[in-house]
C-alpha positions in Angstrom: 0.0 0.0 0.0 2.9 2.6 1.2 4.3 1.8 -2.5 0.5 2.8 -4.5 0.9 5.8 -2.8 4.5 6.8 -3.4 3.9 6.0 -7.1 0.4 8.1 -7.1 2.6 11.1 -5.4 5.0 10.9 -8.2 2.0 10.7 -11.2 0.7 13.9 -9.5 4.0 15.7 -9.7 4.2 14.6 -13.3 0.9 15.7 -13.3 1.0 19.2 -12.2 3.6 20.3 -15.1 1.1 19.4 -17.7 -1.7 21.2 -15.8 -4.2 17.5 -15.7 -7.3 17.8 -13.3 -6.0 16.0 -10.4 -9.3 16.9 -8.9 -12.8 18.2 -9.2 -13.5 20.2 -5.8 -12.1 21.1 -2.7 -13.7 17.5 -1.0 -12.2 15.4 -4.4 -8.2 16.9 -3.0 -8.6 16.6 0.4 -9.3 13.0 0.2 -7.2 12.4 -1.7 -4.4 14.2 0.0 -5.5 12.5 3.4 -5.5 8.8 1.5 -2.1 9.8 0.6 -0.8 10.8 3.9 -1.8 7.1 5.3 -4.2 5.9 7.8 -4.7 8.0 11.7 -2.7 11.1 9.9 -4.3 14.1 10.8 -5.7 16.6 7.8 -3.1 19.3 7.1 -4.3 22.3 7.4 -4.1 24.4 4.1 -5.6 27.5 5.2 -3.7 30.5 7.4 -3.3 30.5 11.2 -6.1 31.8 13.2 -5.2 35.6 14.1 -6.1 39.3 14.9 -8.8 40.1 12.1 -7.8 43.4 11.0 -10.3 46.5 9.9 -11.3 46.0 6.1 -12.1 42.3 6.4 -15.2 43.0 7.0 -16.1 45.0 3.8 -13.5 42.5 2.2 -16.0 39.7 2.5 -18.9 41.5 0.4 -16.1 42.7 -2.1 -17.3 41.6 -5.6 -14.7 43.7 -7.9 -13.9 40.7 -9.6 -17.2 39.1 -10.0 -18.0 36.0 -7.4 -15.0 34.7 -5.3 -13.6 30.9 -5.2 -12.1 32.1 -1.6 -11.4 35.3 -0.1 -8.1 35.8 1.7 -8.3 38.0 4.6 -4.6 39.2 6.1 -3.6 37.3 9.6 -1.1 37.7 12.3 -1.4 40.3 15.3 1.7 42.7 13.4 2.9 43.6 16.9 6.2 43.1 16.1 6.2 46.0 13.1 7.0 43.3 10.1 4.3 43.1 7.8 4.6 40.4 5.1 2.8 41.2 1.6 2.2 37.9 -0.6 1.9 38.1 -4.1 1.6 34.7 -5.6 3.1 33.8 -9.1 1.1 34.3 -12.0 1.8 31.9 -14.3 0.6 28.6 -11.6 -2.5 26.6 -11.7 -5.1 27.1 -8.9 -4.7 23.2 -8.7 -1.5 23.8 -8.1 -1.4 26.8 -5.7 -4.1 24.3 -3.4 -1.4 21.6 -3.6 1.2 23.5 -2.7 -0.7 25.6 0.0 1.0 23.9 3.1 3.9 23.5 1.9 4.5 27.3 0.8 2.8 28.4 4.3 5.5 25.9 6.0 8.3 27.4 4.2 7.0 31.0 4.6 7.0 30.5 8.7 10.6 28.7 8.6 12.0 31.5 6.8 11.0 34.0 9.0 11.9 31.6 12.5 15.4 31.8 10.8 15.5 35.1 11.3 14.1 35.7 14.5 10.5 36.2 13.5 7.3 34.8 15.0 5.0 34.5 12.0 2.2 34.9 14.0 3.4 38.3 15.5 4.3 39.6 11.9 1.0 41.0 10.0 1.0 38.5 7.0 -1.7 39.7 3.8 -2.2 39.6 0.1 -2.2 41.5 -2.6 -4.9 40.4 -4.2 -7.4 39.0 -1.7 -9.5 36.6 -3.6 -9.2 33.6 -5.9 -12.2 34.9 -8.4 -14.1 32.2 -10.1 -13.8 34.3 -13.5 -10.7 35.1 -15.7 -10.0 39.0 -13.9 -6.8 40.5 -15.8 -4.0 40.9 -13.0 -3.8 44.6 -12.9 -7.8 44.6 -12.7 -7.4 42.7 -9.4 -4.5 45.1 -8.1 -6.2 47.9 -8.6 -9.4 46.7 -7.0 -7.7 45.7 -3.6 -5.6 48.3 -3.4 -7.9 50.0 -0.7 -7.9 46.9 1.2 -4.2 47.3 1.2 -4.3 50.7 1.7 -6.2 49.7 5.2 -4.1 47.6 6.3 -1.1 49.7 5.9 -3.1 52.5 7.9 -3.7 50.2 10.4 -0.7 48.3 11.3 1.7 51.3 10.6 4.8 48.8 9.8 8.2 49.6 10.0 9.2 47.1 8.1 7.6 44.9 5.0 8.3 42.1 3.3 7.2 41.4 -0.2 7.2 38.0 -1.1 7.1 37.9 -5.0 6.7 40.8 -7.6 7.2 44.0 -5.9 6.4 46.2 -9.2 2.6 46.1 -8.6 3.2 48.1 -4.9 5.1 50.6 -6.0 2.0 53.3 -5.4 2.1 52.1 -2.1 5.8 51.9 -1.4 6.0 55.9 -2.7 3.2 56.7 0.0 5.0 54.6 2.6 8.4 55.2 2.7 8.7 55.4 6.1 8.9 51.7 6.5 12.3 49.4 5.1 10.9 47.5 2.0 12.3 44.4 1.4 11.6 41.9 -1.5 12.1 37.5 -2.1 10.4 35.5 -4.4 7.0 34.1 -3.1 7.5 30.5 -1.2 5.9 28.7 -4.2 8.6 30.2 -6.3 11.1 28.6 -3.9 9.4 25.3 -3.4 9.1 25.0 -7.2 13.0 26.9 -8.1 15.2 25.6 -4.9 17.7 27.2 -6.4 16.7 30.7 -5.9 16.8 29.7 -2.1 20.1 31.5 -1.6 19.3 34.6 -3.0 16.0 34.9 -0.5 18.3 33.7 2.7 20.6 36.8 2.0 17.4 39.5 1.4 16.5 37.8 4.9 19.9 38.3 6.7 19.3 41.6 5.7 16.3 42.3 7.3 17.8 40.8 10.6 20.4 43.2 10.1 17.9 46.2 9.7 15.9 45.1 13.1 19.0 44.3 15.0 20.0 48.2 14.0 16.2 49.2 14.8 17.1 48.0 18.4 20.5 49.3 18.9 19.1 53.2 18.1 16.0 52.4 20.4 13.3 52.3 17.7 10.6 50.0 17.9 
């Protein structure tokens, strides 16, 4: 049995590169992904961390910019510590994939910032676009209709320091209007998962931002 499902694990790799349906719904992958995992394993959770809801989600869940949403994705994390973390996935990924790759890329995400000293869950972690629409929306369509969302957030949690996992170019309205706060940039964990590779690069950008917050301290700031 352990060997069917090592040899279904490798067909869906295959799989993903040629963008098959690996499944129909939500209820079809988790199954799937539990039958995979092996008897008395518990469900991975795909989704983020429970957290501090932050003003905006409210009016985020009756947003319908894009026409009807898949999933919305409301920003999590209490932001405490000053770091906000901005997510932009990669564009050019299935939504089969980004599902598969959900824990993994949320793992990753959390290890990276441990290695620097960062609780994920004290950081302010959000999206830039904040649904998964269930219609083809053109990209700068989406950014332009969250960017008050974005907007809020940045109003609200006052950072000091942010993180952009992914494309940066899309924030530049934002980054002009704070530049108070230390921008930062890495690719997106799926990027990393999928291009180990590009690992290093992102573990120097990081060492950076340690570097950054250790000098934050030093002076006194926050």
């Amino acid at each position: 049995m352990h060997e069917i499902r090592k040899q279904i694990g490798e067909y869906l790799k295959r799989a993903l590169s040629g963008r098959s349906v690996l499944y129909h719904n939500d209820a079809e992958r988790d199954a799937l992904m539990q039958w995979l995992r092996g008897p008395g394993s518990a469900p991975r959770p795909t989704g983020p961390p429970a957290g501090v809801s932050p003003a905006g989600n409210a009016s985020l869940a009756s947003c319908c910019l894009c026409g009807d949403a898949l999933e919305k994705k409301p920003g999590f994390g209490t932001g405490e510590n000053g770091v906000m973390v901005v997510l932009n996935a990669p564009r050019l990924i299935t939504p089969e994939e980004k599902k598969l790759l959900r824990g993994d890329a949320l793992d990753l995400m959390r290890k990276m910032l441990g290695a620097i000293g960062l609780e994920a869950d004290r950081c302010y972690i959000t999206n830039i676009i904040k649904c998964e629409p269930d219609i083809t929306s053109k990209p700068s369509s989406m950014y332009k209709n969250c960017a008050s969302f974005l907007e809020e957030e940045f109003r609200v949690q006052m950072p000091h320091t942010v993180i952009v996992m992914g494309q940066i170019v899309p924030l530049k309205k934002i980054m002009d209007g704070h530049g108070e706060a230390k921008w930062f940039n890495i690719d997106h964990p799926v990027t990393l998962i999928k291009n180990p590779d590009l690992k290093k690069g992102a573990w120097n950008t990081l060492k950076m931002v340690r570097k950054h917050l250790d000098g934050m301290s030093r002076t006194g700031d926050p």
